[in-house]
N, C-alpha and C positions, 0 to 999 in steps of 0.2 A: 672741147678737149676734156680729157679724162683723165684725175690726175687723183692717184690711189696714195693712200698711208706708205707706202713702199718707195713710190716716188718721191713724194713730199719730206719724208722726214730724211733724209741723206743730203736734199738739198738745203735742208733750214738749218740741221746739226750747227753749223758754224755762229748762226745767228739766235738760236732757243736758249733758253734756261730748262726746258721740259716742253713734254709733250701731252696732252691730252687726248685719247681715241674712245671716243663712244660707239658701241659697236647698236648704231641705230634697230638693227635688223629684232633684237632681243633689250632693247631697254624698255623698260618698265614693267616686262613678262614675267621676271623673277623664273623663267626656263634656262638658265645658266648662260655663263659668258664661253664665248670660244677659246681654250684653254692656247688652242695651235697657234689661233692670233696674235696672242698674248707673248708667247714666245718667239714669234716669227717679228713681231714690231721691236722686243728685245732687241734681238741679233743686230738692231738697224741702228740703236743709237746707245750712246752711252750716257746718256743728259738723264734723269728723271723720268719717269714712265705713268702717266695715272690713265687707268682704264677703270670704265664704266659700261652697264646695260647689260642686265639678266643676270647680274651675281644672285644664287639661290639661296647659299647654306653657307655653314662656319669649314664644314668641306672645302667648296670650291675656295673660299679666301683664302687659306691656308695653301693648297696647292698653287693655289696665282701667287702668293707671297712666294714662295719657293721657290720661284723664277729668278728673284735678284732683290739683293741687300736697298736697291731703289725703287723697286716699283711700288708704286703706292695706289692708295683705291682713293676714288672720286668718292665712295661708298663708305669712309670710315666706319660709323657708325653701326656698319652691318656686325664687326665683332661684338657690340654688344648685345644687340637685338640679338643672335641667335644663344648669346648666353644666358637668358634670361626666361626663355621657354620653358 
């Protein structure tokens, strides 16, 4: 059985505090995170949102921030490392 982020998080809503999604495909690449995903697992819950895997630049965080007053990064850290280059 095959049970995708789409499925899963509609049915747990009632029971999470948050949700964690690592987008395996692009973690540890530093080739950027899929910005669609980020927005499309949005739509799905209103709890907390922490996504991880291929954030690149102080770019992408900023527009993944943009998403919602909740989503936060597995990645905190990344705001400072690109401020420091």
């Amino acid at each position: 059985m095959e049970l995708t982020p789409d499925d899963a998080i509609p049915q747990l809503e009632p029971y999470a505090a948050a949700f964690l999604y690592t987008h395996v495909d692009t973690e540890g690449t530093m080739r950027g995170f899929p910005a669609d995903v980020a927005a499309r697992l949005r739509r799905l819950t209103k709890k907390q949102l922490i996504v991880a895997g291929g954030i690149r630049s102080q770019q992408e965080v900023d527009a993944l921030d943009a998403l919602a007053r909740t989503l936060w990064w597995a990645w905190r850290y990344i705001r400072n490392c690109w401020r420091c280059e």
